[in-house]
C-alpha positions in Angstrom: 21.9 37.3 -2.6 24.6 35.0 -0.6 21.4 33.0 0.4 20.1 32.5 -3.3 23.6 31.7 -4.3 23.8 28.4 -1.5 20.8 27.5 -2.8 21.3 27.5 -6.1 24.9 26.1 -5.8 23.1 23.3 -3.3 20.6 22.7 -6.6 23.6 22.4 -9.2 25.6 19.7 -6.7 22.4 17.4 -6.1 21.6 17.8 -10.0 25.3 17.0 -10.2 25.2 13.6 -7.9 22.2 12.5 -9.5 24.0 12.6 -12.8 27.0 10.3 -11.0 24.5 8.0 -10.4 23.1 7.6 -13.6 26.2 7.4 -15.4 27.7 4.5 -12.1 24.5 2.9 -13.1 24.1 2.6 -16.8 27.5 3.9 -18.0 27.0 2.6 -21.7 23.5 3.9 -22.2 22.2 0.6 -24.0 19.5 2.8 -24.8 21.2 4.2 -27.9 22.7 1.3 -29.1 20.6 0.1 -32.2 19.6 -4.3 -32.8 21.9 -5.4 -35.7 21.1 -6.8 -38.6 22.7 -9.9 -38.4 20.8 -11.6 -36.3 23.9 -13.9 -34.9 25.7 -10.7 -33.7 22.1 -10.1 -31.6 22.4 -13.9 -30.5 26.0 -13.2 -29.4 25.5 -9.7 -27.4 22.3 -11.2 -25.6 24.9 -14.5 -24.5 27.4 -11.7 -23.2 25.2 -9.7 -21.7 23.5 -11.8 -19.5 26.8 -14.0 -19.0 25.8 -17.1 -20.6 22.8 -17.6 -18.0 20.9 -21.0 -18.3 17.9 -19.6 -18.1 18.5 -17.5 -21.0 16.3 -19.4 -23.8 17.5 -18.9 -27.1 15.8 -21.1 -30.3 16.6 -20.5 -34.3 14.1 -21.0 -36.7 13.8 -20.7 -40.3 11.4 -19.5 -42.6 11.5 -19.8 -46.1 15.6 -18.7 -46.8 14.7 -16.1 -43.6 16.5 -17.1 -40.7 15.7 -15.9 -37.2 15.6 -16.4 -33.2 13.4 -16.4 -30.2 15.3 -14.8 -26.9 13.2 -15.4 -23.4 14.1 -16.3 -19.5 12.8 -19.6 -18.7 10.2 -19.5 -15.6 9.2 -15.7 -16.7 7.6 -16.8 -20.6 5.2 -19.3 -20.8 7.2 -21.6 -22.9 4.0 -23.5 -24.0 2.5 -20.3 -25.4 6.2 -19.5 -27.1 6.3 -23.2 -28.7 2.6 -22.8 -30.1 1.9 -19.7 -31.8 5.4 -18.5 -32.2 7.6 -21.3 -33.2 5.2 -23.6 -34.6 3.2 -21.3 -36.8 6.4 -19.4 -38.0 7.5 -23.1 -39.3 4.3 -24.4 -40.5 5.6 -21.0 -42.8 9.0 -22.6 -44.2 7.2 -23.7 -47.9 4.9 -20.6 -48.6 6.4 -18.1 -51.5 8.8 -15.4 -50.1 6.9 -12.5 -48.9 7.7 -9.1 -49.9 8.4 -7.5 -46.5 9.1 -10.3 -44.1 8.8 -8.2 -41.3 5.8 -7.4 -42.0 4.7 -10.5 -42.6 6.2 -12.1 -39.4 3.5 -9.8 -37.0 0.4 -9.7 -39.7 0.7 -13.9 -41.1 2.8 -15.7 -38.3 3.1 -14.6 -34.2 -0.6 -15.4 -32.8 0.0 -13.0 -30.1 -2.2 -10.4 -28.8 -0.2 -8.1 -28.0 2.6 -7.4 -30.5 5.6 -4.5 -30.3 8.1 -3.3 -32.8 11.6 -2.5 -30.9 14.6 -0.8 -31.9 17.2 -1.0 -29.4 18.7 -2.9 -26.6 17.4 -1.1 -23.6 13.8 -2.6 -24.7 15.9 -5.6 -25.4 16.7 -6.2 -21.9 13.3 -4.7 -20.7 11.2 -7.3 -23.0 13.1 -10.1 -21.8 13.4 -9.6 -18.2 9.7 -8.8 -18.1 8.9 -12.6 -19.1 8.1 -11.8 -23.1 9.8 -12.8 -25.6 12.1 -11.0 -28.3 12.8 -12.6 -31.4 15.3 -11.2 -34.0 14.9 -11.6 -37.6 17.9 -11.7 -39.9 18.7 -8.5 -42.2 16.3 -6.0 -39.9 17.6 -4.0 -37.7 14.6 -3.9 -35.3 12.9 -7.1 -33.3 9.3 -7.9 -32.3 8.7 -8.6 -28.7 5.6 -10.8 -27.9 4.2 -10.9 -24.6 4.2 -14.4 -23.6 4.3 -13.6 -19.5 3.5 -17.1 -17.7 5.7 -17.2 -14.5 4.0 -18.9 -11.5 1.9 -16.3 -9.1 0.3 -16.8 -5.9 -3.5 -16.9 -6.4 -6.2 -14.4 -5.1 -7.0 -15.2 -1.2 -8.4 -13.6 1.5 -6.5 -10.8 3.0 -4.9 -11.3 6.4 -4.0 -8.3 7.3 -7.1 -6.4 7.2 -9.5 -8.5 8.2 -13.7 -7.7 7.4 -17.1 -9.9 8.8 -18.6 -8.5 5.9 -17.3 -7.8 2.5 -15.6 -9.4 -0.5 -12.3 -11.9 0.8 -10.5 -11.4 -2.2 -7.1 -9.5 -1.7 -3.7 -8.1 -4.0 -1.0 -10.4 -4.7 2.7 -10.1 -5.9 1.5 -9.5 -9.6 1.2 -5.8 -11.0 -1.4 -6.8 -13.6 -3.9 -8.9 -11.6 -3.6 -6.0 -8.7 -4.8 -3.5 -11.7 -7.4 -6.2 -13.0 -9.0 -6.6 -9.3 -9.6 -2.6 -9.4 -10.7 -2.2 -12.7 -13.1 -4.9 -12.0 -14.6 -2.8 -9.4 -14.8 0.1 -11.7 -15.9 0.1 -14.8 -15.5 3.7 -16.4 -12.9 4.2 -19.0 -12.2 7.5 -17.1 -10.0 4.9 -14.4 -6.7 5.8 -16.3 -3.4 4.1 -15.7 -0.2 5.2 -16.3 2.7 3.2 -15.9 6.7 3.9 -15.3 9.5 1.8 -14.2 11.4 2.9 -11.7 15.4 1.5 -10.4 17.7 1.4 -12.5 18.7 -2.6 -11.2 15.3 -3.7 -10.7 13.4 -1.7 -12.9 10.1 -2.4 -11.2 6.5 -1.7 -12.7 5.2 1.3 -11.3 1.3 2.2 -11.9 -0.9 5.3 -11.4 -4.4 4.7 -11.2 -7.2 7.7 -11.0 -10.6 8.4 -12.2 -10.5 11.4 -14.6 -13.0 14.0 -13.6 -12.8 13.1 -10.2 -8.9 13.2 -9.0 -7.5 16.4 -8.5 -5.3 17.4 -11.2 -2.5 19.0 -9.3 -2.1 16.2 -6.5 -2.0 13.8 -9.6 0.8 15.9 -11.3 2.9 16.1 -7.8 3.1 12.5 -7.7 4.6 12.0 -10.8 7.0 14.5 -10.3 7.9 12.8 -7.1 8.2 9.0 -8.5 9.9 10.9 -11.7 12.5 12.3 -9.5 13.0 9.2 -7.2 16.9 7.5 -8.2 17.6 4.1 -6.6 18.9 0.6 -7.5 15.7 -1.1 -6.5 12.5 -1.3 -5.4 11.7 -4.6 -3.6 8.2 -3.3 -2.1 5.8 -0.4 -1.7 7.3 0.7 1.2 10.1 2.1 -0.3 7.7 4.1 -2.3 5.8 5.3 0.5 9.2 6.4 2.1 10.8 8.2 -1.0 7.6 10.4 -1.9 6.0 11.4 1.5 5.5 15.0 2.7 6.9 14.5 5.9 9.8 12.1 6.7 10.1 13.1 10.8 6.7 11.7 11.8 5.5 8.6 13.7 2.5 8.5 11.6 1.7 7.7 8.2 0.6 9.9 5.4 0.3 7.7 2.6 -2.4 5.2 3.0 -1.5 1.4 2.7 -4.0 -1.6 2.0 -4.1 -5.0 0.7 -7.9 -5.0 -0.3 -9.6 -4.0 -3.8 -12.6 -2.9 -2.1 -10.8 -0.3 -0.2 -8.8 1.3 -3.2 -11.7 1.4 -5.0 -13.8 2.9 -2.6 -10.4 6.0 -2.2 -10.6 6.4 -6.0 -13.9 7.1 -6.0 -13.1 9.9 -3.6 -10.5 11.5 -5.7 -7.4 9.8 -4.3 -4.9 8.2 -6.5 -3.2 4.6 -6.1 0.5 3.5 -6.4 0.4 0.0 -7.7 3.9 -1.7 -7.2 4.8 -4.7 -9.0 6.2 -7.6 -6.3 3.6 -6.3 -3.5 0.6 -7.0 -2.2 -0.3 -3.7 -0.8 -1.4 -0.8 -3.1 -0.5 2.8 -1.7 -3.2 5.4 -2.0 -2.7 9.2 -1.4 -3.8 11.7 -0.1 -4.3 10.3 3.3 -5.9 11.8 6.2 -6.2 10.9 10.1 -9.4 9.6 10.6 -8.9 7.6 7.5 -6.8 5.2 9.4 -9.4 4.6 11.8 -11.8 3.3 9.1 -12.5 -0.2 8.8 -13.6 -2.0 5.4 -17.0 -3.5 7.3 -18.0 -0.3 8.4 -19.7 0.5 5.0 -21.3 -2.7 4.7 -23.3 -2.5 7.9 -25.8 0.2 9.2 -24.6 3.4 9.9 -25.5 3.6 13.8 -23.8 0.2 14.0 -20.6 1.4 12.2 -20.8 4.4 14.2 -20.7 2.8 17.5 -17.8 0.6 16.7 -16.0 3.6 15.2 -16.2 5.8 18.2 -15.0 2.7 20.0 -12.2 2.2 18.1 -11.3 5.6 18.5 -11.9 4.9 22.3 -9.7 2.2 22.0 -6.5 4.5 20.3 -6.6 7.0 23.3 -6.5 3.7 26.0 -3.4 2.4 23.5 -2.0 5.9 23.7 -2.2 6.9 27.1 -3.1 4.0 29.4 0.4 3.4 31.1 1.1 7.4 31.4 -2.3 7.8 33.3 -1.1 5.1 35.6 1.9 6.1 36.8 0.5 9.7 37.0 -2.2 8.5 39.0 0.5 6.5 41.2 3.7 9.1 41.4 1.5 12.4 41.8 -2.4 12.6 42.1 -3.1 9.0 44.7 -5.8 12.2 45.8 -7.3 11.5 42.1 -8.2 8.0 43.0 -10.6 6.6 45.2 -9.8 5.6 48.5 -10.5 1.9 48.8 -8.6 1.5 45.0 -5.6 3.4 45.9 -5.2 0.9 49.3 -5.3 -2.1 47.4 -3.1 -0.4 44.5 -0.4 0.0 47.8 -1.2 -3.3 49.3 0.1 -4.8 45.4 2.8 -2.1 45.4 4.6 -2.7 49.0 6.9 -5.2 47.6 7.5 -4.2 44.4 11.2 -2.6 44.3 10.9 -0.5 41.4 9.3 3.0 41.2 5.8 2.7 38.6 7.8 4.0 35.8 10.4 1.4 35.5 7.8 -1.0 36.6 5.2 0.0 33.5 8.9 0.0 31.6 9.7 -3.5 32.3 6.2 -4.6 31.4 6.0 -2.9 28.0 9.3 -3.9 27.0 8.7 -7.5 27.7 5.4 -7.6 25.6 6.9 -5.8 22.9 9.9 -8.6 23.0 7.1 -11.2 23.0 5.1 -9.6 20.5 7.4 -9.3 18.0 8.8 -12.8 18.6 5.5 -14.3 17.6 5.3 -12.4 14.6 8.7 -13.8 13.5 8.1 -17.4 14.7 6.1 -19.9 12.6 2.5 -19.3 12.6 1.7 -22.2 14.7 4.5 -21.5 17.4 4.3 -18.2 17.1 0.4 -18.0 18.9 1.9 -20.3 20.8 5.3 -18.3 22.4 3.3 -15.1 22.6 -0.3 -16.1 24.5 1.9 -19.0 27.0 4.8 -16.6 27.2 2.6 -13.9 28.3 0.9 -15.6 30.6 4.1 -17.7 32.3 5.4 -14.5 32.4 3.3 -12.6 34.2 2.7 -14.6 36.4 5.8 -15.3 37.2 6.6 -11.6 37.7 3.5 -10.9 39.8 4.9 -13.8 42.7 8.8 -12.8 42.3 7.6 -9.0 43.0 8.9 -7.3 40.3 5.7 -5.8 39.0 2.4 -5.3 40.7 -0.8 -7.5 39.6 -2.6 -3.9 38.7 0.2 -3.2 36.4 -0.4 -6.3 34.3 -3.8 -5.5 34.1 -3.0 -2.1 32.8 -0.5 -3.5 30.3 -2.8 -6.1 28.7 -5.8 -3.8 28.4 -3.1 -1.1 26.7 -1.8 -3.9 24.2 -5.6 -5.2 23.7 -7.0 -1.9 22.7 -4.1 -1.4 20.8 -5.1 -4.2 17.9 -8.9 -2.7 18.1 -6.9 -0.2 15.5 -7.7 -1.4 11.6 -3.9 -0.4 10.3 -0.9 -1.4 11.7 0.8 1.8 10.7 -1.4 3.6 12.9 -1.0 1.3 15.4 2.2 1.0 15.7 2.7 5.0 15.9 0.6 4.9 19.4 3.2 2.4 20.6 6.0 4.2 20.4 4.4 7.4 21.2 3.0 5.6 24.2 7.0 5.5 25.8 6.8 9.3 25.0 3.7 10.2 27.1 5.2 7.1 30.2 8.3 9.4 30.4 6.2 13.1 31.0 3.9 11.2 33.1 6.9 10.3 35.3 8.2 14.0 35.7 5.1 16.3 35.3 1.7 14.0 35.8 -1.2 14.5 33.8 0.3 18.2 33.5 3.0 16.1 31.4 0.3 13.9 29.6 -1.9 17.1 28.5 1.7 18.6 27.4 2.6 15.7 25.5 -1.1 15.5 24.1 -0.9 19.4 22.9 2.5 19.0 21.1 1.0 15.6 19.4 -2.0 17.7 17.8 0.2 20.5 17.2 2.9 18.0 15.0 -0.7 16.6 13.3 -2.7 19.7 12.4 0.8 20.9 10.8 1.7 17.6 8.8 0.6 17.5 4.8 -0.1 14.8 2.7 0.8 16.0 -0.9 -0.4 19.1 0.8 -3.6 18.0 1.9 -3.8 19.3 5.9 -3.3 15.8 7.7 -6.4 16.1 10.1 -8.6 17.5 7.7 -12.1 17.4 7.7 -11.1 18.5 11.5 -8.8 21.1 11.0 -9.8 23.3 9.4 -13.3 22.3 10.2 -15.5 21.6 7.3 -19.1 21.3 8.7 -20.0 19.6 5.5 -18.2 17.2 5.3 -18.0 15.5 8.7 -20.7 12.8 7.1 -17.5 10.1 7.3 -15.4 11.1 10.4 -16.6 10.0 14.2 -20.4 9.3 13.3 -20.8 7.6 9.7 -23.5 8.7 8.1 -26.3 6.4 6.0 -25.3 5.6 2.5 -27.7 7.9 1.2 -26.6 11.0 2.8 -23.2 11.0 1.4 -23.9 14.0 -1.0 -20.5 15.0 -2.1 -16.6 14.0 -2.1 -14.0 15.5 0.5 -13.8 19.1 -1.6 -9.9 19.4 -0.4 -9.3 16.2 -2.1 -11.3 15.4 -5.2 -12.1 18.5 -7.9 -14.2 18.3 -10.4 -17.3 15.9 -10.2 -17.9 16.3 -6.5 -21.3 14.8 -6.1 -21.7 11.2 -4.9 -24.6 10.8 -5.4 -28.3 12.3 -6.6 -31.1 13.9 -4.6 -33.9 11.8 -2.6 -31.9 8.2 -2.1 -33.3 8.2 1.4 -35.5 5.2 1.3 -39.4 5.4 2.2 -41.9 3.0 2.9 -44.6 2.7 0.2 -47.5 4.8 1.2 -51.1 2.4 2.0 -52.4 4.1 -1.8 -49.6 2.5 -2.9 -50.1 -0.8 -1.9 -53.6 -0.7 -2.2 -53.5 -0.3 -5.9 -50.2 -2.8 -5.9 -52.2 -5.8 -4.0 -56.3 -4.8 -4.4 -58.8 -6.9 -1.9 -61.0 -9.0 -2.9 -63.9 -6.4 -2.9 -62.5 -4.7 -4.9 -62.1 -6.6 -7.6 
């Protein structure tokens, strides 16, 4: 019973800060305060609240005897659109016969906006305006109509640079929530893609979209994630990332459980598996979940090419991840405890390189790793064209300059730049960057206990990943637990046409991908006879 108790008192204190915050946040509750009828009291609470901004638009116009106003943020409404079928047609109005409900009248006769809404208070106030439509008050009704009249300036669709295919469509998300939703929706067209939307922090209110195909997504996964971005209570989001952060399963983990990527092809191709997306507005990089281990090792090109092609490259890329993961470890293990491991003429030139090198291998393989690190990160932070430049001359300069002073052997820069070569063969940089610091990990057993310390290291690493969940999907599923059937997309990619089903831990419902006997046959000589017939013949 004492337990139950903490744990219900723990419930009642977090439901208790969580109700600080909203009232610190939003102590006057704008959402139950109603629009006035006057539409000059309107004018005057929108100057106040926003502090008499200047780019706070606010224009009067008259119809008839009605009087009225148009409220928008200059940069965030097409002001062009505003002056053309708001403004103008509402004046082109003033010498018409007084309509019976002006209101009325105002969304059926005058604004030639698509998309029209009736609002009632000032929390839709604010969120109209801020969202670059416009609001426009009407005097002696106590509700407004916002018009969206969105037109701020967006970066256009280019190719992605961060996920990089040979093959494949070049077009990649940008900043803007609706042309990341567009982009996916032109990929699939079924009306069962549903999107639902939500704002979430309370400062920057941010757009916030669900996407999943009905019939395909499983229900329950779909469910937990809105309960998760329901319960989330911050000031802001600025990118995905803090999304990714606030709703994982596991937050003590070098490696990522919610899936990342900046191209439509790729979300498309997880929805169609039964994953959802996170679409956040200000970001170029649409979250999908669940996400699974192998997944990260997946590239966007590997569909588009054969399947024994794709396979090789795979496996190599996987190839690549363990020499990321383990190269330096193996070398000072090799070094510091097994030299009987290595052959004979190797390990006397590895001693001739070594004799005046003053630092045991571990400090050596330290001193190496840190420095690329430094320089890899400094050319990611430089400008583009100095940044190539620092890290390739700087690497090289360096080096070299190390090999001649003696602080590090030539054999350890060679083991270093194969390490930090095989670790970009990895398609994410999430992924990648886990091996990296995990890397340090595996360096430090090697330097105590050997390989015995890299195969200890190695166990506790599968352990951590067959036990970590994505929304409760097991992370290195189909592995573990094995699922025979479906290992069509893990180490050896199957052909197109032999991908029967979806993952069954991850999509419910419609499971099947796609129908019997795709696998494509040559036309039989009958066939062609009758197709092309000789000249005999006819």
């Amino acid at each position: 019973m004492s337990i139950l108790s903490k744990i219900l008192k723990k419930n009642k204190k977090k439901k208790g800060q969580n109700d600080n915050f909203r009232q610190k946040q939003d102590p006057q509750k704008p959402e139950d305060l109603s629009i006035l009828r006057d539409y000059q009291q309107n004018i005057s609470r929108v100057k106040e609240e926003f502090g008499g901004s200047t780019d706070i638009v606010i224009r009067e116009f008259k119809v008839g005897s009605h009087k009225g106003a148009t409220v928008y943020v200059d940069g965030l409404a097409d002001s062009k659109v505003i002056s053309d079928f708001i403004l103008e047609t509402s004046m082109e109005k003033a010498e018409m016969n007084e309509p019976i409900d002006f209101f009325q009248f105002m969304i059926d006769q005058t604004v030639a906006i698509g998309s029209i809404n009736t609002i009632t208070n000032w929390n839709q106030v604010y969120d109209t305006v801020l969202s670059g439509d416009t609001v426009i008050f009407l005097d002696g009704f106590n509700k407004a109509i916002s018009g969206e009249t969105k037109g701020w300036e967006k970066r256009a669709v280019s190719e992605p640079t961060t996920q990089l295919a040979i093959r494949g469509p070049k077009d990649s998300f940008t900043e803007t929530f609706r042309t990341n939703t567009a982009l996916i929706r032109r990929r699939i067209k079924s009306p069962n893609l549903w999107l639902e939307s939500m704002k979430i922090g309370t400062v920057t209110q941010t757009d916030i979209g669900i996407m999943y195909i009905k019939g395909i997504a499983n229900e329950k996964i779909v469910k937990e994630i809105k309960e998760r971005l329901n319960r989330i209570e911050i000031d802001g989001i600025l990118e995905s990332g803090y999304i990714e952060q606030l709703i994982e399963d596991q937050t003590w983990t070098a490696f990522p459980t919610i899936y990342h990527s900046e191209r439509p092809d790729v979300v498309a191709s997880q929805l169609l598996e039964g994953r959802i997306a996170i679409v956040v507005d200000g970001t170029p990089f649409v979250l999908t979940a669940p996400a699974v281990f192998i997944q990260f090792f997946q590239a966007p090109d590997d569909y588009y090419s054969r399947f024994d092609i794709s396979t090789g490259i795979r496996l190599l890329r996987i190839l690549a991840f363990f020499i990321a993961l383990i190269g330096p470890a193996l070398y000072i293990a090799a070094t510091t405890f097994h030299q009987e491991m290595i052959p004979t003429q190797m390990a006397i030139a590895i001693a001739a390189q070594r004799e005046n090198v003053p630092f045991p291998a571990f400090v050596e393989a330290l001193i190496m790793e840190v420095t690329f690190e430094i320089l890899r990160e400094a050319g990611l932070r430089l400008p583009r064209a100095v940044g190539q430049a620092v890290s390739i001359v700087g690497a090289l300069v360096i080096g070299q300059a190390a090999v001649q002073a003696g602080f590090v052997s030539p054999v350890m820069v060679i083991v270093v730049s194969i390490t930090a070569i095989a670790n970009f063969s990895t398609p994410t940089f999430a992924m990648a960057i886990a091996a990296r610091l995990i890397r340090f990990v595996l360096m430090g057993l090697s330097t105590f206990l050997g390989f015995y310390g890299i195969m200890l290291g190695l166990i506790f690493m599968t352990l951590h990943l067959c036990g970590l969940r994505s929304f409760g999907i097991p992370y290195m599923s189909p592995l573990a637990p094995f699922n025979w059937k479906n290992q069509q997309d893990v180490f050896v990619r199957f052909p197109i046409w032999a991908f029967k089903s979806r993952p069954p831990l991850i999509a419910k419902g419609n499971t099947i991908m796609s129908g019997e006997n795709q696998k494509p046959d040559p036309p039989k000589e009958s066939q062609i006879e009758k197709q092309n017939p000789t000249k005999g013949d006819q």
